[in-house]
N, C-alpha and C positions, 0 to 999 in steps of 0.2 A: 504494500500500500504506500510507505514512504516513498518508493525506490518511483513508483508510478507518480505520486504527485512532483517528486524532482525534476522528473523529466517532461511534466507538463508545464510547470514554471519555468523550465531552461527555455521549452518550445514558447512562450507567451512573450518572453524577456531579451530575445534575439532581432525582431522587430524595430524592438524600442531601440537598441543598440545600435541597430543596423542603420537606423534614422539617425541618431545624434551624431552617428560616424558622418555620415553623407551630407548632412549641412555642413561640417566641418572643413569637408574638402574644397578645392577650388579648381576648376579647370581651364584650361588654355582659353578656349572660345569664352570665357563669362570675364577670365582676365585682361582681356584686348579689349571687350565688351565695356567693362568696368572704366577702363583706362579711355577708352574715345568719351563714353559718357561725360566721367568729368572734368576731361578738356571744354567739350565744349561747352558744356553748361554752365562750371565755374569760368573759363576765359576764352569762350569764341573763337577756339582754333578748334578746323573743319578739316578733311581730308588727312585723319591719319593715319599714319602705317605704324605699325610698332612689332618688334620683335622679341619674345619674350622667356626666359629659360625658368624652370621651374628650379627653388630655393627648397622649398619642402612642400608637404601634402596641402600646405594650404596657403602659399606663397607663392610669388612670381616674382622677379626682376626683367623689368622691362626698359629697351630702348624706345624711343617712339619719336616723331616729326610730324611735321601737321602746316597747314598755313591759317594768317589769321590775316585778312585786310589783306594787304597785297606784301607779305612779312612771311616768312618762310619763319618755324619755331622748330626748336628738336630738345628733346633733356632725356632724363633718366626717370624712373618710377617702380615703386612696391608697391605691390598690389597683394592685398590680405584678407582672407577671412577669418572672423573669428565670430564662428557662431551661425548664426543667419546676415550678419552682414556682411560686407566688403567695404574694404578701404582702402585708398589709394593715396600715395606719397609722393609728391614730386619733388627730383633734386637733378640740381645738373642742367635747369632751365636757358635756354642761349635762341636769340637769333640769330639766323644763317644768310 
């Protein structure tokens, strides 16, 4: 009887797991995603490319370039989540 309720609680408990694992991660496409996003919503640079290598399970470091007005931008960016959300860090910001 224990031995059968253990392993129904293991089988109920892997679900849950399985979900807080998977918000946790970040993947390539949501990291470029993340990174155009708040270009251009925080500073109006459109058109960007970025290139991005994964850091760990739920990080990215990314190069990226973009234009804004008639002004060519390029810098550097972390891109993270923790949790359900994503965050992005810009350093390295330069016109070209």
């Amino acid at each position: 009887m224990k031995k059968a309720l253990a392993v129904a609680l293991t089988a109920l408990l892997i679900p849950i797991y399985a979900d807080a694992a998977g918000a946790s991660t970040l993947s390539l496409r949501t990291a470029k995603h993340a990174l155009r996003v708040n270009l251009a919503h925080g500073y109006g640079i459109h058109r960007v490319s970025a290139s991005c290598r994964r850091r760990s399970r739920a990080k990215f470091a990314c190069s990226w370039s973009g234009r804004r007005g008639g002004s060519g931008y390029a810098g550097r960016a972390s891109v993270a989540r923790a949790g359900r959300s994503t965050t992005v860090q810009l350093t390295h910001v330069h016109r070209t």
